[in-house]
VMD Tcl script that builds the backbone (N, CA, C; Angstrom):
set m [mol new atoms 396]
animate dup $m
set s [atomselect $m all]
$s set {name element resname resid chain x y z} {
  {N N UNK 1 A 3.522 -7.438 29.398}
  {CA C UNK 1 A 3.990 -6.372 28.540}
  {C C UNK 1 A 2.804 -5.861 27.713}
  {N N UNK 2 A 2.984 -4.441 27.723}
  {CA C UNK 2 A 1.535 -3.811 26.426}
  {C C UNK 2 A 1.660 -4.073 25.259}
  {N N UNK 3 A 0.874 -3.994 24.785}
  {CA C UNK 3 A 1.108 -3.679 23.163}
  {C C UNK 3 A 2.124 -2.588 22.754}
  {N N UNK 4 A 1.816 -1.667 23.609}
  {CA C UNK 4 A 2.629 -0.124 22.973}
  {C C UNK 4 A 3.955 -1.065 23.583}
  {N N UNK 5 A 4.488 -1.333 24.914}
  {CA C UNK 5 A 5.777 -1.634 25.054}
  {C C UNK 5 A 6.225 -2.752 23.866}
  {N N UNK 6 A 5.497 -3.821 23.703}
  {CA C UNK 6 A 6.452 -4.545 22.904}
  {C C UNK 6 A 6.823 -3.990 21.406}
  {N N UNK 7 A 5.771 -3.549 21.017}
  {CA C UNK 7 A 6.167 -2.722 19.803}
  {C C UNK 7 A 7.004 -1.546 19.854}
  {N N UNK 8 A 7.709 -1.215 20.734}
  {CA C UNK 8 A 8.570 0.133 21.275}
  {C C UNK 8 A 9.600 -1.032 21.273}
  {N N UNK 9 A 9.716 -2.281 21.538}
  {CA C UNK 9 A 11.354 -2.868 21.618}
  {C C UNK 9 A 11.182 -3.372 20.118}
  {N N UNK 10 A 10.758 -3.183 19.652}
  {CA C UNK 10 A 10.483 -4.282 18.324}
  {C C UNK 10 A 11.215 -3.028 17.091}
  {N N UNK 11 A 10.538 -1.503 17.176}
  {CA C UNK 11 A 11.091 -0.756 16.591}
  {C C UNK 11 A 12.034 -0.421 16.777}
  {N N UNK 12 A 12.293 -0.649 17.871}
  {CA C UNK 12 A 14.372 -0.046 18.115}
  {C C UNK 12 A 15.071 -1.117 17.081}
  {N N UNK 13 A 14.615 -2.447 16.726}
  {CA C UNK 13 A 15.281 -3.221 15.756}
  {C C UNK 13 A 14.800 -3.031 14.511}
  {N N UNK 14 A 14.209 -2.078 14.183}
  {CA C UNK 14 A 14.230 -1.921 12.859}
  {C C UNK 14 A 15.342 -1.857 12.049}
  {N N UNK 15 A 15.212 -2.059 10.442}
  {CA C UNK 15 A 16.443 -1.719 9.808}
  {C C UNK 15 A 16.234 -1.195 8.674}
  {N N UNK 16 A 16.049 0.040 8.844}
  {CA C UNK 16 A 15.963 1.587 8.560}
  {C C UNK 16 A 17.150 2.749 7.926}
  {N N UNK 17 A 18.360 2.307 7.393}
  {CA C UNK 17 A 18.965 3.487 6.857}
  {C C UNK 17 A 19.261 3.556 6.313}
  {N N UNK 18 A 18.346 3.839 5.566}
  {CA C UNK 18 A 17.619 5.133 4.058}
  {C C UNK 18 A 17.117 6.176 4.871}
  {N N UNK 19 A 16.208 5.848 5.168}
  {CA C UNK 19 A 15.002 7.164 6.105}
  {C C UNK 19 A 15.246 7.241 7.155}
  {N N UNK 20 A 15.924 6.259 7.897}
  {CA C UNK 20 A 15.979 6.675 9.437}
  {C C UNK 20 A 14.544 6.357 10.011}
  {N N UNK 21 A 13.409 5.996 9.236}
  {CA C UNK 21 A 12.483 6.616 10.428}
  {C C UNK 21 A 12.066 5.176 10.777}
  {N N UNK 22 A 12.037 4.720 11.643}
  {CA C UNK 22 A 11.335 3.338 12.522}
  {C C UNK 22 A 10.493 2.821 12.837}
  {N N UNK 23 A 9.715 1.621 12.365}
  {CA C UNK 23 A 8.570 1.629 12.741}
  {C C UNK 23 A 8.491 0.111 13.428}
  {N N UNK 24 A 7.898 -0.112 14.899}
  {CA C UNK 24 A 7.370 -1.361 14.906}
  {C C UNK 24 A 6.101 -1.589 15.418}
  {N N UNK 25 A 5.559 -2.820 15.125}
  {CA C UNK 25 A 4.444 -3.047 15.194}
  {C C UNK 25 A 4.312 -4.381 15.867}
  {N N UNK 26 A 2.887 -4.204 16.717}
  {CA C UNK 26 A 2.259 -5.568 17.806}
  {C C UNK 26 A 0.787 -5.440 17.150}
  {N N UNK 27 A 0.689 -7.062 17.193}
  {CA C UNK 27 A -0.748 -7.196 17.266}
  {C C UNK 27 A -1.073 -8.487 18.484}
  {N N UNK 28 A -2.084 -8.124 18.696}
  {CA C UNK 28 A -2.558 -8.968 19.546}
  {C C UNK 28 A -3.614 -10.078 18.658}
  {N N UNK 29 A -3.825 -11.101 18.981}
  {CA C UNK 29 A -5.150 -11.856 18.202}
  {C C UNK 29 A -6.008 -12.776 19.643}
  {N N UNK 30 A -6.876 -12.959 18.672}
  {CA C UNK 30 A -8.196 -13.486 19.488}
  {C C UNK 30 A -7.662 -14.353 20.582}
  {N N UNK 31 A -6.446 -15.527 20.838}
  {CA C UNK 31 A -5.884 -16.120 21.976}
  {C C UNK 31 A -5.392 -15.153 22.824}
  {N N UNK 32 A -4.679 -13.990 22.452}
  {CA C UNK 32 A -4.076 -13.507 23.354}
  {C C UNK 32 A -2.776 -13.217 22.887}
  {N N UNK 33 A -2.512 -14.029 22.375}
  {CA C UNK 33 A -0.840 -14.225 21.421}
  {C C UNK 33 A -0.339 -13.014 20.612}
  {N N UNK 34 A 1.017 -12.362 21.130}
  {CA C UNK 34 A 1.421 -10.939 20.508}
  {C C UNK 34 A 2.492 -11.489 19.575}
  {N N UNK 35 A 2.216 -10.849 18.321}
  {CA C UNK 35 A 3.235 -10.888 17.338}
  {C C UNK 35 A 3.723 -9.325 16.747}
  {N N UNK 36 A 4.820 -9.415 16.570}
  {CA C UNK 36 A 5.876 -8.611 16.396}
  {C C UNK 36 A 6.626 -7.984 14.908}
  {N N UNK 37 A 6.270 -6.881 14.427}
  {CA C UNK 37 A 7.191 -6.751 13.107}
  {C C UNK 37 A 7.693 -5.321 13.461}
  {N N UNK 38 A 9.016 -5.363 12.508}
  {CA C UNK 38 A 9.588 -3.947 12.420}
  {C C UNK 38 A 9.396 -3.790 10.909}
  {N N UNK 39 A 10.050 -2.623 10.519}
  {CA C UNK 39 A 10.075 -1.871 8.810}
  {C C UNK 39 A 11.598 -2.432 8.683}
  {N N UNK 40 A 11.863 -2.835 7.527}
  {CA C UNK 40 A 12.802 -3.863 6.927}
  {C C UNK 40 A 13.273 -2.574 6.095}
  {N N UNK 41 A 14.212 -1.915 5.396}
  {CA C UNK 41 A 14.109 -1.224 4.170}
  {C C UNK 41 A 15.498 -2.194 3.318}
  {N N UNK 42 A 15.250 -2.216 2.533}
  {CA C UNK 42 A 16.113 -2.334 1.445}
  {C C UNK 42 A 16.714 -0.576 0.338}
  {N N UNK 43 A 17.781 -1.281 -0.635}
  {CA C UNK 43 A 18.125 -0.246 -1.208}
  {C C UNK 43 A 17.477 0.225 -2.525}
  {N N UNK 44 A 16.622 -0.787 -2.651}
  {CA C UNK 44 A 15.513 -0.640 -3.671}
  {C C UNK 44 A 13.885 -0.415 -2.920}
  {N N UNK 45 A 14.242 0.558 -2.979}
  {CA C UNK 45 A 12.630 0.995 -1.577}
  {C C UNK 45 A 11.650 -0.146 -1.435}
  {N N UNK 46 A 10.852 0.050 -3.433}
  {CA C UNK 46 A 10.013 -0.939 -3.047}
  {C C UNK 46 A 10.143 -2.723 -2.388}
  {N N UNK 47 A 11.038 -2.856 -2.139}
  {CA C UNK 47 A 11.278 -4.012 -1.869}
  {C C UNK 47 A 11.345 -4.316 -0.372}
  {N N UNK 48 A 11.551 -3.381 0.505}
  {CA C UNK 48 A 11.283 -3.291 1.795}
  {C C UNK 48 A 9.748 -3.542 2.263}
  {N N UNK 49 A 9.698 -4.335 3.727}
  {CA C UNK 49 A 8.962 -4.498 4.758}
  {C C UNK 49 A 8.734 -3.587 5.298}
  {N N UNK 50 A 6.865 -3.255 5.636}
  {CA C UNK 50 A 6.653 -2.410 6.687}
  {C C UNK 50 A 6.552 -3.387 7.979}
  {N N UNK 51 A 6.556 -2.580 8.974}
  {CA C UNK 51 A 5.768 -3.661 10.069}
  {C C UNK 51 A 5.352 -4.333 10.393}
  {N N UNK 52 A 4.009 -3.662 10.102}
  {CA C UNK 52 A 2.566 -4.245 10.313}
  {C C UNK 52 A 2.700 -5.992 9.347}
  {N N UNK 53 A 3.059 -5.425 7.890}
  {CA C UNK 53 A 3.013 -6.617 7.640}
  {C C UNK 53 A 4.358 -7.880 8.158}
  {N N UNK 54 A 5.043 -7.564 8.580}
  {CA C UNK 54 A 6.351 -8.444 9.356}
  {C C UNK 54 A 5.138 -9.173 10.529}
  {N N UNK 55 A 4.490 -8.349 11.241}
  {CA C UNK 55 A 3.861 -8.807 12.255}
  {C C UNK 55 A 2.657 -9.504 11.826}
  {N N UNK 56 A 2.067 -9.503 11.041}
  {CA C UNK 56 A 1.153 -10.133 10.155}
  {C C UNK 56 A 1.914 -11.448 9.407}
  {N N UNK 57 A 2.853 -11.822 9.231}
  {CA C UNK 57 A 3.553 -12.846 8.580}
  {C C UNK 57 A 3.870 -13.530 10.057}
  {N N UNK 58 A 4.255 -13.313 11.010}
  {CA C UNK 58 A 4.656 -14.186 12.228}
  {C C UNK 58 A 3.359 -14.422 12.558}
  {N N UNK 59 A 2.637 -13.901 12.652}
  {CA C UNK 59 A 0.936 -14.628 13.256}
  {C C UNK 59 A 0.548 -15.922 12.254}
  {N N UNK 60 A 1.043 -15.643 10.997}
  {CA C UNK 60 A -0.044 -16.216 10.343}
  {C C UNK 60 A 1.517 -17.780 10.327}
  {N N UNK 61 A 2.207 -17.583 10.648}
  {CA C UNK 61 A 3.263 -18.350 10.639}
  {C C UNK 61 A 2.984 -19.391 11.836}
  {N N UNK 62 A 2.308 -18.508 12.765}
  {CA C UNK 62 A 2.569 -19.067 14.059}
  {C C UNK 62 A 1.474 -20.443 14.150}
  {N N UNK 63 A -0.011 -19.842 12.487}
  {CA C UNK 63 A -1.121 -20.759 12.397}
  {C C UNK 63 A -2.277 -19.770 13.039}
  {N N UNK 64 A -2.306 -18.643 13.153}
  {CA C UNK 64 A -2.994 -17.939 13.505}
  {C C UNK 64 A -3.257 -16.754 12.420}
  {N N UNK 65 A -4.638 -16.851 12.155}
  {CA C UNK 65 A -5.393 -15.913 11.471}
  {C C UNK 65 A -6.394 -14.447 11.586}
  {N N UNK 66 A -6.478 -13.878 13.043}
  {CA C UNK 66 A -7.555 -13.026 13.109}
  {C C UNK 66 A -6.822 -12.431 14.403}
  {N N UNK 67 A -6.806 -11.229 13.742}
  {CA C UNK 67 A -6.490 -10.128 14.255}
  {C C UNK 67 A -7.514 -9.150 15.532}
  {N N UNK 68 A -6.749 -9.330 16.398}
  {CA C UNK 68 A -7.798 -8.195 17.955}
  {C C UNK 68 A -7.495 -6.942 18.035}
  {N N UNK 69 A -6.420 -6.822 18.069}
  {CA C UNK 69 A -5.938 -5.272 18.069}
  {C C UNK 69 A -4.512 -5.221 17.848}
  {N N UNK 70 A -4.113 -3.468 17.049}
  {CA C UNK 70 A -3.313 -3.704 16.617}
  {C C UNK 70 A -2.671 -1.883 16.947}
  {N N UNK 71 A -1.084 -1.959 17.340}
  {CA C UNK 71 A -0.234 -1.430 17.890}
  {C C UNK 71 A 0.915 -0.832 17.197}
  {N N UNK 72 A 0.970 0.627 16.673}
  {CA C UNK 72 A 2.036 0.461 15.554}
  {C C UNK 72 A 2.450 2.101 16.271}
  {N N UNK 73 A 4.166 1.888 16.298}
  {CA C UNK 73 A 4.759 3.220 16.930}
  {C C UNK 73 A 6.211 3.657 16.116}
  {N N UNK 74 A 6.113 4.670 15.783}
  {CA C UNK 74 A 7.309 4.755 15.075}
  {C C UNK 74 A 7.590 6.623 15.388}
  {N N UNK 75 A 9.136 6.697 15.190}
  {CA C UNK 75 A 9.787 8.003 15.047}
  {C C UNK 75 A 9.102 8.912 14.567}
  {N N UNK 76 A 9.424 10.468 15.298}
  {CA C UNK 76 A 8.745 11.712 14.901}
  {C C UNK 76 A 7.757 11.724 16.172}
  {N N UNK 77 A 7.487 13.179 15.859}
  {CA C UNK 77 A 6.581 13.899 16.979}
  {C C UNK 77 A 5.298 13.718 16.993}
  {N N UNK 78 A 4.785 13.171 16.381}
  {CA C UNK 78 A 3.054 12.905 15.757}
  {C C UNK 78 A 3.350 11.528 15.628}
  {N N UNK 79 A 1.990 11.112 15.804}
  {CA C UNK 79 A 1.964 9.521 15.168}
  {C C UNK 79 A 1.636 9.128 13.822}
  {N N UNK 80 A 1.893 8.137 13.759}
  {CA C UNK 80 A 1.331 8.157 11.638}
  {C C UNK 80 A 0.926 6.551 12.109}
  {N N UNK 81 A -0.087 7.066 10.493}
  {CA C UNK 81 A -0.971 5.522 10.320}
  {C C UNK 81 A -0.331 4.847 9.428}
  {N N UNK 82 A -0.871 3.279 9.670}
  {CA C UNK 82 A -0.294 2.339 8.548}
  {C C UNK 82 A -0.636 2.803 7.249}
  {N N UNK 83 A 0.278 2.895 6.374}
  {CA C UNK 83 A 0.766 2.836 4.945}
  {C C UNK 83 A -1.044 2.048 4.648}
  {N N UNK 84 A -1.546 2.721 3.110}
  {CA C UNK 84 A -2.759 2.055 2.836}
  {C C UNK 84 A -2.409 0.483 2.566}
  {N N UNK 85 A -1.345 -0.100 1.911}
  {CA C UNK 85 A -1.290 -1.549 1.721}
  {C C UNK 85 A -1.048 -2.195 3.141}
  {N N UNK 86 A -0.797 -2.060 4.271}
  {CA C UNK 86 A -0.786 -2.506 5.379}
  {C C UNK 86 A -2.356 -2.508 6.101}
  {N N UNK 87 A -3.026 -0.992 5.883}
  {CA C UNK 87 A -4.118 -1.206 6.420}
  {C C UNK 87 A -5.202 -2.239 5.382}
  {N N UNK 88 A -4.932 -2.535 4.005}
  {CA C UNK 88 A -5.404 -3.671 3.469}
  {C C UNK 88 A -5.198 -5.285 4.372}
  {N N UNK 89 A -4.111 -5.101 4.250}
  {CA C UNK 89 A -3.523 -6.397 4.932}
  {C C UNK 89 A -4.267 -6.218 5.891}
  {N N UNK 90 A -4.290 -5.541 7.067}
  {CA C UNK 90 A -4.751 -5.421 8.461}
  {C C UNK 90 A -6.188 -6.253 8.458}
  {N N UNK 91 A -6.852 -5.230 7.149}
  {CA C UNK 91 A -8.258 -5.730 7.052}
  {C C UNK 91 A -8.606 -6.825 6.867}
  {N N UNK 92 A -7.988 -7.637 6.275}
  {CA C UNK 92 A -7.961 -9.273 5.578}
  {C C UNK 92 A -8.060 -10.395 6.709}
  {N N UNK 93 A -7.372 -9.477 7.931}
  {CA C UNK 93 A -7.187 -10.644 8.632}
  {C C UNK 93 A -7.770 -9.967 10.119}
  {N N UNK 94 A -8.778 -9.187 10.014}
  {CA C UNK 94 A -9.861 -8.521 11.155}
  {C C UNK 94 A -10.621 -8.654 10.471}
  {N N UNK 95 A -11.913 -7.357 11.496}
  {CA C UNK 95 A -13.179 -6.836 11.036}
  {C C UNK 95 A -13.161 -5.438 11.276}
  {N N UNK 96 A -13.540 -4.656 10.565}
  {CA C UNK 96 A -13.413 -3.190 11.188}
  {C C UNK 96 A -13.584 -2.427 12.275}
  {N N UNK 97 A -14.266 -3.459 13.041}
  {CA C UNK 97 A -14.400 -3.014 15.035}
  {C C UNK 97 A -12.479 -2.689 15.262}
  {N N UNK 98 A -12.014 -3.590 14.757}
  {CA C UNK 98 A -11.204 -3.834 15.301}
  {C C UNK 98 A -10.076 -2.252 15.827}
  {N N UNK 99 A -9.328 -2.504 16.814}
  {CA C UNK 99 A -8.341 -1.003 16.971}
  {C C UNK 99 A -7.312 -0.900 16.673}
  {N N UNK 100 A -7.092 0.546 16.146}
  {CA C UNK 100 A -5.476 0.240 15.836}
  {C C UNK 100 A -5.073 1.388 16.347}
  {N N UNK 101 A -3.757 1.617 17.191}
  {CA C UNK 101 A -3.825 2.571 18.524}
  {C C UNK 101 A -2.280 3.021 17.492}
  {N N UNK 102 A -2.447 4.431 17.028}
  {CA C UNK 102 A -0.687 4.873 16.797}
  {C C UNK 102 A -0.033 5.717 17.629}
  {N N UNK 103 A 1.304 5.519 17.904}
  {CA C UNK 103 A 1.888 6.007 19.124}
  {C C UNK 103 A 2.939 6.368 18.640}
  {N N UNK 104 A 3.923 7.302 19.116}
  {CA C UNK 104 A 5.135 7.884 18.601}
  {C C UNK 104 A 6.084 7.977 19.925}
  {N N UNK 105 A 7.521 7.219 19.626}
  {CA C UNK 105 A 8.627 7.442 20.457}
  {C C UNK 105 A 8.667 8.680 20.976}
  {N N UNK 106 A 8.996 9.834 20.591}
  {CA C UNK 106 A 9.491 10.802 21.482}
  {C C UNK 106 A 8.140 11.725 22.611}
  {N N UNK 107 A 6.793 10.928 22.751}
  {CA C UNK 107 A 6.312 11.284 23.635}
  {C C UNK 107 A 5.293 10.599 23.853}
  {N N UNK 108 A 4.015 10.502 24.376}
  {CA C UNK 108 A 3.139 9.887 24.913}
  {C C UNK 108 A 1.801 9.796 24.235}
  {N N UNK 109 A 2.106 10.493 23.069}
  {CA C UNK 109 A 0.726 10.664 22.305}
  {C C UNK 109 A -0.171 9.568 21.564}
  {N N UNK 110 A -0.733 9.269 21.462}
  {CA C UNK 110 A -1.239 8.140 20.734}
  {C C UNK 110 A -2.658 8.473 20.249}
  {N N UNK 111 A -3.054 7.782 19.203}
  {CA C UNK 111 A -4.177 7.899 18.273}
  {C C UNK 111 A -4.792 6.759 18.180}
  {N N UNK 112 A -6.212 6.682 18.631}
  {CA C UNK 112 A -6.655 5.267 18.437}
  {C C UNK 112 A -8.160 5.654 17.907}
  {N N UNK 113 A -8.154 4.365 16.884}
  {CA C UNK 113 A -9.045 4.621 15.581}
  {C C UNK 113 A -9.712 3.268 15.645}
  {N N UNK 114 A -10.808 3.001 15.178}
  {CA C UNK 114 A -11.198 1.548 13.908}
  {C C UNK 114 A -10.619 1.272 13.105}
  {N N UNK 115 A -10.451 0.334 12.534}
  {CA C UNK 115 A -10.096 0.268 11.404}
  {C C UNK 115 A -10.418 0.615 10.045}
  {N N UNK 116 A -12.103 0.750 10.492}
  {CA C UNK 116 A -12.637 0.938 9.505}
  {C C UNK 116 A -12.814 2.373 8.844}
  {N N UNK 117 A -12.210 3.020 10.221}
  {CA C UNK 117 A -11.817 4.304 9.890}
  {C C UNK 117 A -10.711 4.966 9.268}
  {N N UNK 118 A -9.849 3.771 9.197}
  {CA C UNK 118 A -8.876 4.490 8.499}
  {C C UNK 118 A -8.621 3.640 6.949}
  {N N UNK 119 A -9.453 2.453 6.995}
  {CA C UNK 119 A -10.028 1.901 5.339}
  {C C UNK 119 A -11.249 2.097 5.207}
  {N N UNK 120 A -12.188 2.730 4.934}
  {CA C UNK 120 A -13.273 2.835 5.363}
  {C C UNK 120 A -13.914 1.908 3.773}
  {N N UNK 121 A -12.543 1.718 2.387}
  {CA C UNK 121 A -13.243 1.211 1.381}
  {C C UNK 121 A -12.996 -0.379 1.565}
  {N N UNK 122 A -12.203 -0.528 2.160}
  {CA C UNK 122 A -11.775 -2.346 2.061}
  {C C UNK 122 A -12.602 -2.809 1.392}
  {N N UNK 123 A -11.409 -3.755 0.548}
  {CA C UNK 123 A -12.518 -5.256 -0.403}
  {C C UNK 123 A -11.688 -6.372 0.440}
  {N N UNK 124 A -12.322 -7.413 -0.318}
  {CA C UNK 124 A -11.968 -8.823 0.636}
  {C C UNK 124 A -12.308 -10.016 -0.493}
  {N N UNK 125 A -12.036 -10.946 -0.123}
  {CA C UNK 125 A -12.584 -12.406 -0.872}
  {C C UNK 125 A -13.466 -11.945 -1.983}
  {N N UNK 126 A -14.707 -11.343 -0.884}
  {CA C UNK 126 A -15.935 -11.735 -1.350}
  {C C UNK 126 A -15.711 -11.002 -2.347}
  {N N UNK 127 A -15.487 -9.903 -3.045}
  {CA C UNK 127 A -15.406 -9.039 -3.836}
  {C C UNK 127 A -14.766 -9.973 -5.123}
  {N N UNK 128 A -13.899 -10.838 -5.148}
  {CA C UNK 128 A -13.380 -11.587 -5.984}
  {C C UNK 128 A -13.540 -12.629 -6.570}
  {N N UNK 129 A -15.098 -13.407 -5.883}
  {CA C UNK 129 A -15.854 -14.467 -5.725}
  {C C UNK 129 A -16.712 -14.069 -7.322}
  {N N UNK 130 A -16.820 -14.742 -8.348}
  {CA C UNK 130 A -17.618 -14.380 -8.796}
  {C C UNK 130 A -18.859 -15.373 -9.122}
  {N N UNK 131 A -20.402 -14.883 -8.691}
  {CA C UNK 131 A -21.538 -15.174 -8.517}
  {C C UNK 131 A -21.833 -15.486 -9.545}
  {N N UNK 132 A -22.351 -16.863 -9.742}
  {CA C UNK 132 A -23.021 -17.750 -11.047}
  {C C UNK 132 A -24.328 -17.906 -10.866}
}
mol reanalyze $m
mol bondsrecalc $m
mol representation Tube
mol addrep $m
């Protein structure tokens, strides 16, 4: 199975209605191993799950830390990128080589970027480390 397919069954289980709009997400990591999130919403917005990070919590669940590439497809005619706190997350647990391919249900289009292109400011650890 692709990346784009499993994340195409993963978003049909989203649970989405407020907005309706769907998102799921695959990543692949350095074994090979695909993990899976959809967008969660609650009735208090902020309190809802995007994807990316659902699929980022089963990797790191699974004992796996580092991210290869990453797969995110959701509703509408255009594709859209991860939300900036997801592409944080994303970053934490890659390197900016890394790809992140966006794809949209109602046709074939897809967008594939770096990561570092679409955080181009990311901080990390080191930024929080402070030097004595």
């Amino acid at each position: 199975m692709t990346l784009r397919q499993a994340a195409k069954v993963v978003q049909k289980r989203s649970y989405a209605p407020y907005s309706k709009f769907r998102v799921g997400a695959a990543i692949k990591t350095d074994s090979g191993a695909i993990y899976l999130g959809c967008n969660v919403e609650n009735v208090a917005y902020p309190e809802g799950t995007c994807a990316e990070a659902g699929a980022i919590a089963a990797m790191v669940a699974a004992g796996e830390t580092e991210i290869a590439e990453v797969y995110v497809i959701a509703d509408g005619l255009t594709p859209v990128t991860p939300c900036g706190g997801c592409r944080q997350k994303l970053a934490e647990f890659s390197h900016g080589e890394v790809i992140v391919t966006m794809g949209t249900v109602e046709n074939d289009e897809e967008v594939r970027t770096r990561l570092s292109d679409l955080l181009p400011g990311a901080f990390g650890i080191n930024h929080m480390i402070k030097n004595d």
